[in-house]
C-alpha positions in Angstrom: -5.0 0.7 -3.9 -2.8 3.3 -4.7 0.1 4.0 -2.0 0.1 8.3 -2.2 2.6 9.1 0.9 5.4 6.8 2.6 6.7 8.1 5.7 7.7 7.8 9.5 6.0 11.3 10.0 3.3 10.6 12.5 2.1 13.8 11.9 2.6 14.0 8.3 0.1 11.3 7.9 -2.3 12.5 10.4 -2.5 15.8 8.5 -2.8 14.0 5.2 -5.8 11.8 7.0 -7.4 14.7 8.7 -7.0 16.3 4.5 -8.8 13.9 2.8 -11.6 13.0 5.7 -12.3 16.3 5.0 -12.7 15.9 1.1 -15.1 12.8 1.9 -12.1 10.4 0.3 -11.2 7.0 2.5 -7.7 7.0 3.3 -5.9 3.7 4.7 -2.8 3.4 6.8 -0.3 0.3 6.2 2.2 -0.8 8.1 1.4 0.9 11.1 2.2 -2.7 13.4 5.4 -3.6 11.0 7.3 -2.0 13.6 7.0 -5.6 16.3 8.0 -7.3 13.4 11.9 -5.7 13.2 12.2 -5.2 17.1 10.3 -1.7 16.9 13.3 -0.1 16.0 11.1 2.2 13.9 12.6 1.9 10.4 10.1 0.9 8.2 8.1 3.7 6.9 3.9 4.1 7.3 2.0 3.9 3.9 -0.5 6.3 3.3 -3.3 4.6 1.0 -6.4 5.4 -1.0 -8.8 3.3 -3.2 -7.2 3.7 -7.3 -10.6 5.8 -8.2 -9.8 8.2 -5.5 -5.8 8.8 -6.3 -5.6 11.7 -8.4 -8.4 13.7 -6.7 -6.3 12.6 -3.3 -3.1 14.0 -5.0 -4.3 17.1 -5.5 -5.6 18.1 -2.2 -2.5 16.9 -0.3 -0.3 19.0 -3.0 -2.6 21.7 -2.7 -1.9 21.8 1.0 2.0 21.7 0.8 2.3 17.7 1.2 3.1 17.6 -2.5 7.1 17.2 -1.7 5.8 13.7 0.5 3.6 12.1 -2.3 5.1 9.2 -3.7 5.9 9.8 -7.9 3.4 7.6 -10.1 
């Protein structure tokens, strides 16, 4: 799995989800619990994942729709 955005943008990664349902391409979110684990003070960032076959096409359509500045460097 390839890890294509990390933030603590809910809506970021709702957008980026809502993106690639759209293009037919599974996305997976990570860390969305962590939070109980450091006293849900928030600070650890959500991971935005996808299956390594489906990165580059992924990439693409979440640069294509302004996300590129969010997507994690290779």
């Amino acid at each position: 799995m390839i890890c294509l955005i990390r933030t603590m943008n809910p809506v970021t990664l709702s957008y980026a989800q809502a993106l690639l349902k759209d293009a037919q391409i599974e996305s997976f979110l990570f860390d969305m619990h962590a939070s109980v684990l450091d006293g849900s003070t928030m600070t650890l960032r959500r991971r935005l994942m996808v299956i390594d076959e489906d990165a580059q096409e992924a990439r693409e359509i979440l640069d294509a729709a302004g996300l590129g500045n969010e997507l994690m460097s290779l």
